[in-house]
C-alpha positions in Angstrom: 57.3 2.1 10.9 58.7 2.4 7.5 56.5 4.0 4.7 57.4 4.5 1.4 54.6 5.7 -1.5 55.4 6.3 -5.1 53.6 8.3 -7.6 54.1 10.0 -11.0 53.4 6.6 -13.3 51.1 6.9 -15.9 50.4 6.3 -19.8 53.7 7.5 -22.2 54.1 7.2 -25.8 57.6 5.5 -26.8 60.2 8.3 -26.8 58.7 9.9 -24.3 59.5 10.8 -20.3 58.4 10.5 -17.1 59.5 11.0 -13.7 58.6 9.2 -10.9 58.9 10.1 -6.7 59.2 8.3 -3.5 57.9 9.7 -0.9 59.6 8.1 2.5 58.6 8.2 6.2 60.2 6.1 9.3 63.5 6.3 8.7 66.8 8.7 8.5 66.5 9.0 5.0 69.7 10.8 4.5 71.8 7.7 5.8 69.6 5.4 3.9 70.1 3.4 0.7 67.2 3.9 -1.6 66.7 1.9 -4.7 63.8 1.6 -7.7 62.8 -2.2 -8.6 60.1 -2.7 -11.7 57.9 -5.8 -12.2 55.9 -6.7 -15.7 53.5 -9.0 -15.7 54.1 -12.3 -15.1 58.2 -11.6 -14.7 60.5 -11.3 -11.7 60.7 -8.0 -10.0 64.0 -7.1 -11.3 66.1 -3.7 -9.7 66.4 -0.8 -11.9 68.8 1.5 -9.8 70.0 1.9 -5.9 72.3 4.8 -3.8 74.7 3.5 -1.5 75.0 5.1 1.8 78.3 6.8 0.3 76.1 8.2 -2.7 77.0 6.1 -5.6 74.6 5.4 -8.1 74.2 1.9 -10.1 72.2 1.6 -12.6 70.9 -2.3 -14.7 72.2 -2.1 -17.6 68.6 -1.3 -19.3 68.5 2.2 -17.2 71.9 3.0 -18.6 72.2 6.5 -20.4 68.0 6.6 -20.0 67.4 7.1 -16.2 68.5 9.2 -13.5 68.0 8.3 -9.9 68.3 10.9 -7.6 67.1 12.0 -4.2 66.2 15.5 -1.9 67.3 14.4 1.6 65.5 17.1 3.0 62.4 16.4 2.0 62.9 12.8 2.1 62.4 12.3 -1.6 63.8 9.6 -4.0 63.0 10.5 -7.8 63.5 8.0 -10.9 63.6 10.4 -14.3 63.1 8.3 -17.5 64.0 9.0 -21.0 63.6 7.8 -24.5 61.2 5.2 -22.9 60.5 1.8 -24.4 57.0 -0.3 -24.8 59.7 -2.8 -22.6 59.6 -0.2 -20.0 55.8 -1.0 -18.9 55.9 -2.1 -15.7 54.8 -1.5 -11.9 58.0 0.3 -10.5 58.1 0.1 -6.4 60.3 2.3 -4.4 62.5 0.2 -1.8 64.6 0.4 1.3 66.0 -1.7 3.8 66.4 -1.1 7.7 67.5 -3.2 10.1 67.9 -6.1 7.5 64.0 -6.2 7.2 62.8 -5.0 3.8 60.2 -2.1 3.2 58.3 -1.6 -0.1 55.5 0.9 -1.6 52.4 0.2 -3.3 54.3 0.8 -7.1 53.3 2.9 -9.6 52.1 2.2 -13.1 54.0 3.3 -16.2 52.6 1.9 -19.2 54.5 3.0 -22.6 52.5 2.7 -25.2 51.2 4.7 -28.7 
C-alpha cells in the first residue's frame, strides 16, 4: 500500500522560506513520478511541480524562479524548497503519486504566509 506523509509547513512571514518533505512508502520510489499539488480554501487543488520518470522537472508558472523540487531516492524523499514566499502562497500542499493508474495522496501540510 502506498503511503506518502508530508511535513515541514508552518507560519512564514512574506519574503520568507520554507521547505517542505515527502516521506514515501509502497512503492519503487526511484522509478516513480512524484509531484507537489496546493489547495486554498475554497479553490481547486491546483499542481505546483512533478518529476517525470526520466527526471525532468516542471514547474506552474507561479513556482517559477521560487521553488525547487527535488528528491533523495535513497531515502525515498521528495522535498519542495520555497522562496521569496507570497501571502498567495497559503495553502495545504499534499505530496502525490500515481501507481498502477490509481492515485495516492498524503494528509498535506499547512503553509500559511503571513506578517
Amino acid at each position: 500500500q502506498v503511503q506518502l506523509v508530508e511535513s515541514g509547513g508552518g507560519l512564514v512571514q512574506p519574503g520568507g522560506s520554507l521547505t517542505l518533505s515527502c516521506a514515501a512508502s509502497g512503492l519503487r520510489f526511484s522509478s516513480t513520478v512524484m509531484a507537489w499539488h496546493r489547495q486554498a480554501p475554497g479553490k481547486q487543488r491546483e499542481l505546483v511541480a512533478t518529476t517525470t520518470r526520466g527526471g525532468p522537472t516542471n514547474y506552474a508558472d507561479f513556482a517559477k524562479g521560487r521553488f525547487t523540487m527535488s528528491r533523495d531516492n535513497a531515502k525515498s524523499m521528495v522535498y519542495l524548497q520555497m522562496n521569496s514566499l507570497k501571502p498567495g502562497d497559503t495553502a495545504v500542499y499534499y505530496c502525490h503519486t500515481s501507481v498502477m493508474l490509481r492515485d495516492s495522496w498524503g494528509q498535506g501540510t499547512q503553509v500559511t504566509v503571513s506578517s
